[in-house]
C-alpha positions in Angstrom: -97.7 -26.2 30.7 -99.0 -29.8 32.1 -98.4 -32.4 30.2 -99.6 -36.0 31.0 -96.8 -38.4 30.4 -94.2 -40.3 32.4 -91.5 -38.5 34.0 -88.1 -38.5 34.9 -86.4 -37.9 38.0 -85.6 -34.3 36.7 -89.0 -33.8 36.2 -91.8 -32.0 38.3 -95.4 -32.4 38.5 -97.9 -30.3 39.0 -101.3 -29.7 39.8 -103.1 -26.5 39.3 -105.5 -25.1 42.2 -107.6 -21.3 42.8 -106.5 -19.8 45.5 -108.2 -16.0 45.8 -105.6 -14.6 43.9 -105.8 -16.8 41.2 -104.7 -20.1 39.8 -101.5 -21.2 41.1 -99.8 -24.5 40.4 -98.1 -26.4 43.3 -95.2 -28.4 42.2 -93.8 -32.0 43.7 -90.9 -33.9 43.3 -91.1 -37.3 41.4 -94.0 -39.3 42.2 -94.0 -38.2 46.0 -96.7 -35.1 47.9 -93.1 -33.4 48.4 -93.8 -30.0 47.6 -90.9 -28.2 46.3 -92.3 -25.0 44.7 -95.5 -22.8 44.0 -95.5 -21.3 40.4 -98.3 -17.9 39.3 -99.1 -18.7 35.9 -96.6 -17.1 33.1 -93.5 -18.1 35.5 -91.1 -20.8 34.0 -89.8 -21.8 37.6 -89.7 -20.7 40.6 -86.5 -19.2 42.3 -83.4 -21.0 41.0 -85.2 -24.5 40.4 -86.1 -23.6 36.4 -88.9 -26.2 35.7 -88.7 -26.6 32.2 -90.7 -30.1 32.7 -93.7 -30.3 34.2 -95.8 -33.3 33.7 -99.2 -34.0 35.3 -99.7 -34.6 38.5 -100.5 -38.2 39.9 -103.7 -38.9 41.9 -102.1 -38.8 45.3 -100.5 -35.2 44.6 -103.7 -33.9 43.5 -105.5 -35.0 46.1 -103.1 -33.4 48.5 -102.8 -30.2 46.5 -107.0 -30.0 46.4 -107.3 -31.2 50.3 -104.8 -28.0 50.9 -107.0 -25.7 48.5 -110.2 -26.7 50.4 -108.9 -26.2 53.8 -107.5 -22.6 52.8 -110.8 -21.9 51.4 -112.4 -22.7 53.9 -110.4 -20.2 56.3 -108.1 -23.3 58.0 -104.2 -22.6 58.8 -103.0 -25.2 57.1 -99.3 -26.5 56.9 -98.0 -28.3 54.5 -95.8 -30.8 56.2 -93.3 -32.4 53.5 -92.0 -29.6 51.6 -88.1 -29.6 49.8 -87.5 -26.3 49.2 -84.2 -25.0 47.6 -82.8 -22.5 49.9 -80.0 -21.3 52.4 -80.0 -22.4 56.1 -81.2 -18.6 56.9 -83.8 -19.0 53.8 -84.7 -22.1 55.4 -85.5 -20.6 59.0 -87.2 -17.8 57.8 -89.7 -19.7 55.6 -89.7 -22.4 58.4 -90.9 -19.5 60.6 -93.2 -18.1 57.9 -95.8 -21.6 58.4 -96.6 -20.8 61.9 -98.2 -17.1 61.1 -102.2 -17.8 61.5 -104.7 -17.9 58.6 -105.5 -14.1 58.6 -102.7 -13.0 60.5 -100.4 -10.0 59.4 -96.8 -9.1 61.0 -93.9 -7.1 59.8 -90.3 -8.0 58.5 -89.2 -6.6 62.0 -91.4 -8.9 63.9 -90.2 -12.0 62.3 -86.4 -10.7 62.8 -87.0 -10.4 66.8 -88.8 -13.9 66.5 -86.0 -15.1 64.8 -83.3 -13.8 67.5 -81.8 -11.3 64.8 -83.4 -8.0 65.1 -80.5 -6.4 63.1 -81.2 -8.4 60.0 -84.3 -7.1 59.0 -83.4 -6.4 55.4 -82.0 -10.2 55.1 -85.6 -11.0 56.4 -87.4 -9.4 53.8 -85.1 -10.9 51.3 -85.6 -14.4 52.6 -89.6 -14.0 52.6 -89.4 -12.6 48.8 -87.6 -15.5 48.0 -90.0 -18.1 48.9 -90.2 -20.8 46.4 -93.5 -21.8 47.5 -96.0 -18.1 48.0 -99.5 -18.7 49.8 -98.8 -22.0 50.6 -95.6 -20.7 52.8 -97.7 -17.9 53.6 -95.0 -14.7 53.0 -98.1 -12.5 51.7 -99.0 -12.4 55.6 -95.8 -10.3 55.8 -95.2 -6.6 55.2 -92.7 -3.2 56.1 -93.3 -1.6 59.7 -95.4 0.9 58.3 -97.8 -1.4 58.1 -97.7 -1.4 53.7 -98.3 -4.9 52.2 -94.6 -5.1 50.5 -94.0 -6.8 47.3 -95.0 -10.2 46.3 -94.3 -12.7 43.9 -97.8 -12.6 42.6 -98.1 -8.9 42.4 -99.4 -6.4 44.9 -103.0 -7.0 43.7 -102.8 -10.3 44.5 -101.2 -10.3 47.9 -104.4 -8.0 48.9 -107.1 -10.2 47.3 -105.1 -12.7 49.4 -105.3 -10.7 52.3 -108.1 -9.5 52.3 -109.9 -13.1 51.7 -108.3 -14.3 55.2 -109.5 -11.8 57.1 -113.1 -12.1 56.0 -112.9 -15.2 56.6 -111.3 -15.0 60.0 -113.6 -11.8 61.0 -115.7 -12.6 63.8 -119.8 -12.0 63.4 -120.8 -8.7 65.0 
């Protein structure tokens, strides 16, 4: 999957991290801490970007990628703040709007369609948030339907409650 050899512009890199759902690996553009996708392992690419060469990630981008993993681990919000993810202008707002929901937070497609100003678009929500290119990291797994059901997820449904349910023991306040 990770090979460790000089790359080309149309390469990725990656580095591999645990989340509580499992190993994930975070992918950057070139030689720069851009993130520009999160792949589960088995998955050839993510979304439309196919990554059909990934090379190892330099020292710089795995720093970043493990300074991320410890914060989430240890129950921070954390936001990753140069990301290039492949998407539409809506795909873009919704994922934008995605960041900002709090480690151990849950809200529904609806709620991020009022927070967005289009209460009608609910099901182009949900769309948007099941395509993010970059799951956990662009938290959509903190999202699910109105009936208060976790929804799909990129990682599977087991997953997105391990993830889940991680953040909120680690947000849950002593008795």
């Amino acid at each position: 999957m990770v090979s460790a050899r000089p790359h080309t512009a149309l390469e990725y890199a990656g580095v591999e991290v645990g989340t509580p759902g499992g190993q994930v690996t975070m992918l950057f553009d070139a030689d720069t801490t851009v993130l520009v996708g999160v792949m589960w392992p088995g998955r050839r690419g993510i979304g439309k970007l196919a990554t059909t060469q990934v090379v190892a990630g330099n020292r710089d981008q795995i720093l970043a990628a493990n300074t991320w993993a410890e914060r989430y681990w240890a129950g921070q919000h954390v936001v990753w703040e140069r990301t290039r993810l492949k998407g539409t202008t809506f795909q873009q707002q919704v994922w934008s709007k995605l960041a900002t929901i709090p480690y151990g937070a849950f809200c529904t497609y609806s709620d991020l369609a009022h927070e967005l100003g289009c209460p009608q678009s609910v099901r182009a929500v949900a769309n948007a948030v099941a395509s993010n290119p970059a799951p956990v990291v662009i938290p959509c797994h903190r999202v699910g339907r109105t009936d208060l059901q976790p929804g799909s997820f990129s990682g599977g449904l087991t997953t997105k409650l391990t993830l889940l349910a991680y953040e909120a023991e680690q947000t849950r306040q002593p008795d």
